[in-house]
N, C-alpha and C positions, 0 to 999 in steps of 0.2 A: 675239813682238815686244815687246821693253820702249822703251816709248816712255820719254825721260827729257829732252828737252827739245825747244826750242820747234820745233827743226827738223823734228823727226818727228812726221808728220800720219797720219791717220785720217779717212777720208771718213764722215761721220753717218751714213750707210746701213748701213756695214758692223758699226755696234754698236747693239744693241739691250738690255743690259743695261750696269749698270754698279755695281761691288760696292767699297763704301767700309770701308776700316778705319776705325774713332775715333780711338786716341788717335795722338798727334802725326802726324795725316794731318787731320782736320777742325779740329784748334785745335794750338795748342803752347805748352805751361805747360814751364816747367821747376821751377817750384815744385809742382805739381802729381804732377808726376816726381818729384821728390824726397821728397814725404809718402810714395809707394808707394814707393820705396826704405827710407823709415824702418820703415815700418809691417810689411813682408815680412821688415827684418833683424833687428827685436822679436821675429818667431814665429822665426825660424832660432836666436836664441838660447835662446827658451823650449826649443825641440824638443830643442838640443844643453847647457843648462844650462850655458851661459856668458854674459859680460856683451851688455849690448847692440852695443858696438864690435868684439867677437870674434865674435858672430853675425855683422855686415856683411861681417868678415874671412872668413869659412868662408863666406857666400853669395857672394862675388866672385870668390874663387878657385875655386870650385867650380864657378860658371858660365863660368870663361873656362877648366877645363879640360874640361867637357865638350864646349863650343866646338872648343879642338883638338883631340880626340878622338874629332867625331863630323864633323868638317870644316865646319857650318855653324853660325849665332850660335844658339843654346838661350835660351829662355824662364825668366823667374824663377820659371814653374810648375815645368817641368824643374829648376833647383839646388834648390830650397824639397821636390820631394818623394825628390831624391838624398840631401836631409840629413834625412829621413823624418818631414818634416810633409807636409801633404795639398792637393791646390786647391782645395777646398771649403773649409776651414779659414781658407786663405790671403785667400781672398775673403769669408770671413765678417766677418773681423778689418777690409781694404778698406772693405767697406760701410760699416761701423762707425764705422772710424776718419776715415776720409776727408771732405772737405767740398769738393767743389766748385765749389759757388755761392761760394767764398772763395778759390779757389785759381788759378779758372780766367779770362782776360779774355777774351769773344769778337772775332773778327775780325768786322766789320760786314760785307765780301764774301763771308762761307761763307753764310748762308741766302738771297742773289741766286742766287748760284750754284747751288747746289743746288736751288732752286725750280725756277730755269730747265730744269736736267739733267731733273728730273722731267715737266716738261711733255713731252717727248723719248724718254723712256729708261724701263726699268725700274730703278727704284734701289733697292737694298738694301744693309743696313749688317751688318758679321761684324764681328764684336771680343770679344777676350778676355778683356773687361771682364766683372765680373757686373750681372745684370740692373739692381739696384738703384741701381749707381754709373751704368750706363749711362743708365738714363732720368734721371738728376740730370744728369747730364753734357749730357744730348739739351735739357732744358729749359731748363739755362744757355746752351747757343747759342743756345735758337729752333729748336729741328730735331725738338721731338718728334714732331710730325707729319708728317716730311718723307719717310721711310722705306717703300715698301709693304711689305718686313718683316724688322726688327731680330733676330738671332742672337748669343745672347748665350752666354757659359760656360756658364750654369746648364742650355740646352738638349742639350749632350754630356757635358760635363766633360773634353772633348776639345780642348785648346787647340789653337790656328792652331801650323804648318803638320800639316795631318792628310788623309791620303788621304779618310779616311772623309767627315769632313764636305766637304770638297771636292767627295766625288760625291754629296752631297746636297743642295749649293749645284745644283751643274750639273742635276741632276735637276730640283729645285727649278724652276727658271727652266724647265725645257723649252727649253732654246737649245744648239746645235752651242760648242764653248768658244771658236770665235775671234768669236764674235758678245757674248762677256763680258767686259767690261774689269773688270779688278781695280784698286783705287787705294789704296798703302798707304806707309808711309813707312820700313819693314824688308823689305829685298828678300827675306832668308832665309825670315824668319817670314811675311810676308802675298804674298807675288809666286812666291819660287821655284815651289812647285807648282802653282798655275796656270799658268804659261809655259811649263813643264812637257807641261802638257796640251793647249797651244797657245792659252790666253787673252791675249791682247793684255794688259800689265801698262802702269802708270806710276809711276813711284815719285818721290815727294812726300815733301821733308822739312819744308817750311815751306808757309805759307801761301800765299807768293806764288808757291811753284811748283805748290803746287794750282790758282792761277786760270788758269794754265797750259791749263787743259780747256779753257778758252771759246777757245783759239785753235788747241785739236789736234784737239776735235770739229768 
């Protein structure tokens, strides 16, 4: 069931968990986007020993053909180690380079909301972020205590969508998968395989259709 707007309801009873993406699902920077687009087509060009503008070249196209080629949107984990750098690498560089308390504005209604989900629900946060950027990212909302428990790259090296971490999640929780709502703002990467599974999804690309919850729960 992909809930994706206000019409389609969900009785509280029926969910007992609820599994949040970070990036552009709890805030939306586009400048923030844009530093990990610079930063990811830095190493694409170290890797391939062209300029920085021809790295961005060969990670774009690179990722929009593996796109048509494997029928669904690929990860810049995916183009970054087609052109044979690493995600460990790619997220070192990330951590490094990035600044979030500079990049990112919070929305003042994500940490009501979220609070309140918590009182409610089991809440946990999966993102492909690495760990470091994520708890700078969790502190600049106000959310780093909002989580009972945060899944970050650094715990697989398995980016989203991945069977495996999927039934670690679902295990995880100890819950049947229509009692999990998944909440992400990439239907490919954070929903398909959940709904899949038969978890209840919502896909969120802004803020104000994330508040969206207080009216579907």
């Amino acid at each position: 069931m992909t809930l994706e707007n206000p019409g389609s309801r969900l009785k509280g009873q029926d969910i007992r968990a609820i599994v949040f993406d970070l990036d552009g699902t709890l805030y939306v920077s586009e400048a923030f986007e844009h530093a990990v687009w610079e930063s990811v087509s830095r190493y694409a060009a170290e890797v391939l020993g062209v300029s920085p503008a021809e790295g961005a070249e060969a990670l774009k196209t690179t990722r929009e053909r593996l796109t048509t080629e494997r029928g669904t949107v690929q990860t810049l984990a995916v183009a970054i180690e087609e052109l044979g750098g690493t995600v460990p690498e790619m997220h070192r560089r990330f951590a490094d380079e990035l600044r979030p308390e500079q990049l990112i504005e919070p929305d003042p209604r994500v940490v009501p909301l979220v609070e309140a989900l918590e009182a409610r629900y089991t809440v946990w946060l999966v993102t492909n972020n690495n760990s470091r950027l994520t708890s700078a990212i969790l502190a600049r909302l106000g959310l780093e205590d909002s989580f009972a428990r945060v899944i970050t790259i650094n715990d697989t090296w398995r980016p989203k969508p991945d069977e495996s971490v999927l039934d670690e999640i679902l295990e995880g929780l100890a819950l049947p998968p229509e009692q999990v709502l998944f909440v992400g703002d990439r239907y490919d990467i954070d929903l398909r395989l959940p709904e899949m599974r038969g978890c209840p999804v919502l896909l969120t690309k802004t803020v104000d259709e994330l508040m969206e919850l207080e009216i579907i729960l």
